[in-house]
N, C-alpha and C positions, 0 to 999 in steps of 0.2 A: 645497439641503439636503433629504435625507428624514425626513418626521416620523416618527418609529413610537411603537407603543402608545397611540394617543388615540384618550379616551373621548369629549371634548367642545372644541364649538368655542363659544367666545363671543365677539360684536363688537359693538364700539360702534357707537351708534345711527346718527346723523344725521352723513351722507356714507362713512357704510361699508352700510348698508342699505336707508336711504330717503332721498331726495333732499328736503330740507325747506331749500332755501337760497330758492328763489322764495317761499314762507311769510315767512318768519323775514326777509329783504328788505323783502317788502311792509310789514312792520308795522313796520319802521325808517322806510321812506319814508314812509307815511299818520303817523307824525310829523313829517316837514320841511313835505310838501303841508299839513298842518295848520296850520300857523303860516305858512301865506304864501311858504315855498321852495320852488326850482323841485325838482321829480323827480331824482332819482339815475337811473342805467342798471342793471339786477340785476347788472351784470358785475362792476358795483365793490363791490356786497353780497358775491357769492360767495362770493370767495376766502376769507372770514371769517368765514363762516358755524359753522365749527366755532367759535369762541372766543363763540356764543350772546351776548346782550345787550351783553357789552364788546365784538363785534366788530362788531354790527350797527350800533353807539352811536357807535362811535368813526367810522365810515365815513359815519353820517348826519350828527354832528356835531362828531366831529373830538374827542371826549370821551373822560378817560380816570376808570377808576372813582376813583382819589382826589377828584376833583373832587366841591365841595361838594352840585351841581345831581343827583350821577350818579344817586343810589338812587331820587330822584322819577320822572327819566328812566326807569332802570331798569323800574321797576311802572308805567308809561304804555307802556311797551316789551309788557310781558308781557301786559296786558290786551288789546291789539291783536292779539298773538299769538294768545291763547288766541280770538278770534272767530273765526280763519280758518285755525287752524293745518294742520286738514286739505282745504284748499281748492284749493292747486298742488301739494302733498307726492305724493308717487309713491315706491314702490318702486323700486332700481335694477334693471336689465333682467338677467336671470338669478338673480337673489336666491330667486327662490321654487323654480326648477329645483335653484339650490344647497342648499336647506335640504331640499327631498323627498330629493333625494341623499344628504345627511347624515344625514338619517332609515332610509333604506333600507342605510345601513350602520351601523345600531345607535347611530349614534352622537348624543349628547344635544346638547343648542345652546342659547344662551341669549343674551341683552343686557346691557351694563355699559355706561352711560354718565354721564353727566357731566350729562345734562340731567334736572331737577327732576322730583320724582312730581307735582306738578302739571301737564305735560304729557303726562309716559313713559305716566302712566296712561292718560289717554283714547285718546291715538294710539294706545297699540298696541291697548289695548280695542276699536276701530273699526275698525283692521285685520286681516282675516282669517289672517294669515301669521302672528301672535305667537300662536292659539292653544295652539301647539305648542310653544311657547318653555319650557323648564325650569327659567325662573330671567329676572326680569327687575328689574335692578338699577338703583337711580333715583342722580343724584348725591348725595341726600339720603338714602338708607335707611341708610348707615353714616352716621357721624363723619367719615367723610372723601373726598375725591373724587380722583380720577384726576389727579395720577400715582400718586396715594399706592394700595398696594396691597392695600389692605382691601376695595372692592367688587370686586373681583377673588376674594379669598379666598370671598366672601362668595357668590358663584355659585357656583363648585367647592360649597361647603357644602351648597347649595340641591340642587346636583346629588347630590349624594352622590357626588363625583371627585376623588382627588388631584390639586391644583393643578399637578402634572408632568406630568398626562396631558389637561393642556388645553392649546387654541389659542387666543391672542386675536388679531383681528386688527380694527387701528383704521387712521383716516386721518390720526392726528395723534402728532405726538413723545411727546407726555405717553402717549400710549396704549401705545405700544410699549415707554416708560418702566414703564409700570404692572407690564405684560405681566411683561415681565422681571424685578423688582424679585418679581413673585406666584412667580416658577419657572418658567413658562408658556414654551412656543415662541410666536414674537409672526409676527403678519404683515404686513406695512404695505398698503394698501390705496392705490392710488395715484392711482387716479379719483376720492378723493374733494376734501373741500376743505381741499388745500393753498396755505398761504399763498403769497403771491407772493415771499418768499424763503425757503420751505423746500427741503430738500432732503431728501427721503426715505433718499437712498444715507448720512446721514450718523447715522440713525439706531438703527442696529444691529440692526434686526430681522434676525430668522430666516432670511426670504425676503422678494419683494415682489410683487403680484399690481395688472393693468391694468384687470381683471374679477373681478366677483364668480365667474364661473365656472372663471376660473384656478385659483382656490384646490382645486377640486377634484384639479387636476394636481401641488401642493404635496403633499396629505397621499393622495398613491397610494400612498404605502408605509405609511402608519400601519393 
């Protein structure tokens, strides 16, 4: 599919643009090593990384958020996080080629994710790459989070863009849910972290991209 007329491209955070699963890993396992169990392997953090503290929680300890223990868990979760959160995190390899790009064709770019302003904000503040960012939207700055299509709308705003004449592109269903649901052409991003029974092709995006720098070859016509 060729996009045309876009003004702006927006993508969610963590596994479409910085790799933060060795983070957000570490601080699930420095709770089992805590209490006396043995290490997990990152491989089985991974894939779950996107579903943030229920994914890390459930793979450290098999826990799902109804349960009565989760919110303690949760905030033991997040305090861990927040010590090291930029300590293995990296940008994915072409991400910053991609966005000068984006730039050098006018075009605006910004962040919607799902993950809390008490992370969004220092990450990206410590990262030099989100200078540039037009709009950087935390799970918590609206009333509602992804799928739902309000921090979505809520970017386009910040941009001053019709939400038609945007791209989102996430690594997770709900994003591509969002995406669509906003007006948006969606992208799926597929390097990032998908679960071990997703399935991207089933997701309805727009197009689907292996690389951050794919995406350039998507919107050659917009």
């Amino acid at each position: 599919m060729q996009f045309k007329d876009i003004q702006a491209v927006l993508f969610d955070l963590d596994g479409t643009l910085i790799d933060s699963a060795p983070d957000l890993g570490a601080a699930a396992d420095k709770m089992r090593t805590d209490r006396g169990m043995p290490s997990l392997p990152q491989a089985l953090y991974r894939p779950m990384a996107g579903a943030g503290a229920r994914g890390m929680l459930g793979v450290a300890f098999g826990i799902a958020p109804e349960a009565a223990e989760f919110e303690a868990l949760r905030e033991e979760f997040y305090v861990n996080y927040e010590t090291r959160m930029l300590d293995s995190t990296f940008i994915f390899s072409g991400v910053p080629e991609l966005v000068e790009a984006l730039q050098a064709r006018g075009l605006g770019w910004g962040v919607v994710t799902n993950k809390s302003a008490r992370f969004t904000g220092p990450l990206t503040r410590a990262i030099s790459l989100f200078a540039s960012a037009g709009a950087i939207i935390s799970g918590d700055t609206t009333p509602f989070a992804k799928p739902h299509p309000e921090p979505l709308f809520e970017a386009a705003r910040r941009l001053g863009i019709d939400p038609a004449r945007c791209v989102y592109v996430g690594d997770d269903h709900r994003d591509i849910l969002a995406g669509r649901a906003a007006g948006m052409q969606t992208v799926a991003a597929t390097y990032g972290y998908l679960g071990d029974d997703a399935d991207a092709t089933l997701w309805e995006a727009h197009a689907a991209i292996t690389s951050p720098l794919e995406l350039l070859q998507v919107l050659k016509q917009a």
